[in-house]
DRENKE-822175 format. One line per 10 residues: number of its first residue (from 1); their letters; for each residue x, y, z of C-alpha. Coordinates in steps of 0.1 Angstrom, whole numbers. Example, Ala and Ser with C-alpha at 12.3 -4.5 7.8 and 13.67 -1.06 7.14 Angstrom:
2
1> AS> 123 -45 78  137 -11 71 $
This chain:
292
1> XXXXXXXXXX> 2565 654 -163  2532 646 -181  2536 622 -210  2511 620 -246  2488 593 -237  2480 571 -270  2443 580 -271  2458 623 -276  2480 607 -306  2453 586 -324 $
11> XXXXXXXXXX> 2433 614 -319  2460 638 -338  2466 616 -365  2430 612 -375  2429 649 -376  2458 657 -396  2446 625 -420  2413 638 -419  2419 676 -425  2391 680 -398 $
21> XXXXXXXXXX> 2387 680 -358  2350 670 -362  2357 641 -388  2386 629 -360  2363 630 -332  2335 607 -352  2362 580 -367  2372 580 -324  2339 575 -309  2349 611 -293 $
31> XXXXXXXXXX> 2324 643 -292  2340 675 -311  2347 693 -278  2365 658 -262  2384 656 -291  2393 699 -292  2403 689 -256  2428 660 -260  2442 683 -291  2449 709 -266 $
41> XXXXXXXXXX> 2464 693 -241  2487 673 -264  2501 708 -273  2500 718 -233  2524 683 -229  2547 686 -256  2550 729 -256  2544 735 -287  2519 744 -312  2507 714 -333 $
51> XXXXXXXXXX> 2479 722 -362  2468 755 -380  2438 761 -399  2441 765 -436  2411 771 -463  2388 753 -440  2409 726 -432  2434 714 -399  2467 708 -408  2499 701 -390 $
61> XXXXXXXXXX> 2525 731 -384  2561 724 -388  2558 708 -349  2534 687 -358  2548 671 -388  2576 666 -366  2558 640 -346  2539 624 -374  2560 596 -374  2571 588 -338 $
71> XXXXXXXXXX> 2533 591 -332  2526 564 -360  2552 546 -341  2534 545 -311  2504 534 -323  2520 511 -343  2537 495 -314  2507 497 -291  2486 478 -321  2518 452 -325 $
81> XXXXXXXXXX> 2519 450 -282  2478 439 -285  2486 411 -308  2513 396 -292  2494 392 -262  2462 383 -281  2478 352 -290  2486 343 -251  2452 349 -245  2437 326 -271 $
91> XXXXXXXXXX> 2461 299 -255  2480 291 -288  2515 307 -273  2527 303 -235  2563 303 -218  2574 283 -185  2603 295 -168  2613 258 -151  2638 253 -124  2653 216 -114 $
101> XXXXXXXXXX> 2679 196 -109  2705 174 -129  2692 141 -126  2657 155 -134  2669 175 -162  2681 141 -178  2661 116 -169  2624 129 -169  2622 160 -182  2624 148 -221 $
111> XXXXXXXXXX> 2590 129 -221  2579 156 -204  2589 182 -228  2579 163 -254  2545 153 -245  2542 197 -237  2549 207 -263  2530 182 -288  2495 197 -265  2507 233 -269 $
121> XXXXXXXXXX> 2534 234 -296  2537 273 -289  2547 266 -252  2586 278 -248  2596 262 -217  2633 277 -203  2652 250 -180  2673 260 -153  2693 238 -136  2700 239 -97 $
131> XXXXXXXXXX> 2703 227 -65  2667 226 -45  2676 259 -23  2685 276 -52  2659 264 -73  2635 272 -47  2648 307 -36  2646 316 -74  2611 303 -79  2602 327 -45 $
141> XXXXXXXXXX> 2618 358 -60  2600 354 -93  2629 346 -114  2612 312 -117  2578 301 -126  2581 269 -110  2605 242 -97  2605 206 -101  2629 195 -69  2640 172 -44 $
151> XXXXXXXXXX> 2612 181 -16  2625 197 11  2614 195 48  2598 229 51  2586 246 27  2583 284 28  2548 299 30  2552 318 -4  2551 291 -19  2532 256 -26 $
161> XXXXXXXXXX> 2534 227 -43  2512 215 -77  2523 180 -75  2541 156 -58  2553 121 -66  2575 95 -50  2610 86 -61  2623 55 -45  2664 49 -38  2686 17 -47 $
171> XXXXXXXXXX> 2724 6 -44  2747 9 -74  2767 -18 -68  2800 -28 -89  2790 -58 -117  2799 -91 -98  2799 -76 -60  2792 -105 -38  2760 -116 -26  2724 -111 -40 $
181> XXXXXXXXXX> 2694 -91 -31  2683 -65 -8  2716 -46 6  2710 -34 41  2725 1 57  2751 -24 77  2763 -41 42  2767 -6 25  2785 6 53  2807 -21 53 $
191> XXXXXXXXXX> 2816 -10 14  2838 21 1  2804 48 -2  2805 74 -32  2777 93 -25  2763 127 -35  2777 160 -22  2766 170 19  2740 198 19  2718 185 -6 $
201> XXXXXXXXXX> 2681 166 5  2686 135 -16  2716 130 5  2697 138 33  2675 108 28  2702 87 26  2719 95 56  2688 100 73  2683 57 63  2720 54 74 $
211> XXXXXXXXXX> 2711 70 110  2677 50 113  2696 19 116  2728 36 139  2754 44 113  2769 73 97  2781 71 64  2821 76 57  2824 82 15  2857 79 3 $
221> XXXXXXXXXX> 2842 106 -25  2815 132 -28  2802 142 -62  2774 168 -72  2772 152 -105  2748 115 -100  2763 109 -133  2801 110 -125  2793 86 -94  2772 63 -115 $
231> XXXXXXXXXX> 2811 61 -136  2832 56 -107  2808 26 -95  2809 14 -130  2848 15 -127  2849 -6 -95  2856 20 -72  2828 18 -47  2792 15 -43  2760 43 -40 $
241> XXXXXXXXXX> 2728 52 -34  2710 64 -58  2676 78 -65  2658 53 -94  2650 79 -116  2687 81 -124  2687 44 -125  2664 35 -157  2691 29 -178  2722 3 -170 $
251> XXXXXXXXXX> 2757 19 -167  2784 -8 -175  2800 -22 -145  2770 -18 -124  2741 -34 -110  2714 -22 -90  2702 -33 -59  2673 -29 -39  2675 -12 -3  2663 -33 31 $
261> XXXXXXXXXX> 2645 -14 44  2631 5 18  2637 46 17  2623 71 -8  2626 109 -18  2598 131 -29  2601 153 -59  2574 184 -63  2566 211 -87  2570 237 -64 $
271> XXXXXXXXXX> 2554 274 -74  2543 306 -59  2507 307 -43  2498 338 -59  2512 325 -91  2488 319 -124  2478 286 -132  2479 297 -171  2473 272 -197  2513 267 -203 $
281> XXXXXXXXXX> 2518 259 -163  2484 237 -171  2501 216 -200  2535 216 -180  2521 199 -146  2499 171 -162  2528 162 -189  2552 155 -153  2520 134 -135  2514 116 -167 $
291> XX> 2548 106 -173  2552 100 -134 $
């Protein structure tokens, strides 16, 4: 079914405002027999007759004072719908739809936020928090404009990454564990492990530095929450490893301890290739590589 296009309603108001087909087609850059036209086939949409012809003048029938308002309505909306996005265009207004994890959410994103939104104080950005599958299935189906996540293996060719920066690991040792320095996969072994749930690839890094030197880790617990397992350290029940970005602040009862060898994540701000770079996704990447 055909549907009034706006350009057919502007085109009826000025002429019911006007009194005068003519006078509408000049104040719409229209000839008189473009504008006739549009009348007409306004009346061959809706089915009905909408203006008469009084003393010389056009005015609306009972019909077309009928629509008066819903048309006013439309334009009205049309004229409120231009604005909105005028002030995207202009750059002063943006939303991010941002997908990460916990740790991130905590520990990094703040600065970042902050320093976002003091460039672009009309930026909304929307967190979400997630696991990197997740994060990174949503961010493929659109329901995200970008993730910030644990770097997996394989990414999938929809989508691509903006940045990327390293994130290095460490043991969260109980305060006053014995010895000093660098702990080695064969020392953390030896120690009850409360590490972060299977299934996620910051635990695959760890076990993957586990099976570099032969061994295969046997936690006595496994927590999704790096927060909860920073606690239990704290409360002398066993040791971790931890990504530092979680680490930047002391937990009482701990200590941290660098890894021998070393071993290292990396975290990316992962979007669509097809997605738009706009000014919002613009403020959003260089607030996480200046903070980085």
């Amino acid at each position: 079914m055909d549907t009034p296009t706006l350009r057919q309603l502007r085109t009826f108001l000025a002429a019911v405002e006007r009194g005068s087909i003519t006078e509408a087609a000049r104040s719409q850059n229209l000839t008189q027999p473009a504008a006739s036209q549009q009348l007409r086939e306004l009346e061959r949409i809706l089915g009905v007759r909408l203006l008469d012809r009084a003393e010389g003048r056009v005015m609306a029938t009972a019909a077309g004072n009928a629509i008066l308002a819903p048309a006013r309505r439309a334009q009205a909306a049309v004229e409120e719908l231009v604005s909105a996005a005028a002030t995207f265009r202009s750059g002063e207004t943006g939303r991010v739809r941002l997908g990460t994890g916990a740790t991130a959410c905590i520990h990094l994103l703040p600065p970042v936020l902050t320093a976002a939104k003091a460039r672009m104080p009309g930026l909304e950005i929307l967190v979400a928090i997630g696991n990197t599958p997740d994060v990174l299935r949503r961010v493929e189906e659109g329901h995200l404009d970008a993730g910030f996540v644990t770097m997996p293996r394989t990414l999938s060719r929809a989508l691509t990454t903006a940045t990327r920066q390293r994130d290095g690991l460490a043991a969260l040792v109980p305060a006053g564990s014995p010895g000093e320095g660098a702990l080695t996969p064969a020392q953390l072994a030896a120690m009850p492990l409360i590490l972060y749930e299977s299934g996620g690839d910051t635990r695959g890094v760890v076990d993957a530095w586990f099976r570099k030197a032969g061994l295969a880790p046997r936690p006595i617990m496994e927590l999704g929450s790096v927060e909860a397992i920073k606690v239990l350290v704290g409360s002398g029940l066993g040791a971790s490893v931890l990504p530092c970005l979680a680490l930047g602040s002391s937990t009482p009862g701990t200590e941290r301890r660098p890894l021998r060898p070393e071993t290292s994540r990396e975290l990316g701000l992962v979007l669509r290739k097809e997605k738009v770079r706009d000014r919002g996704l613009r403020v959003l990447t260089e607030a996480l590589e200046a903070v980085a």
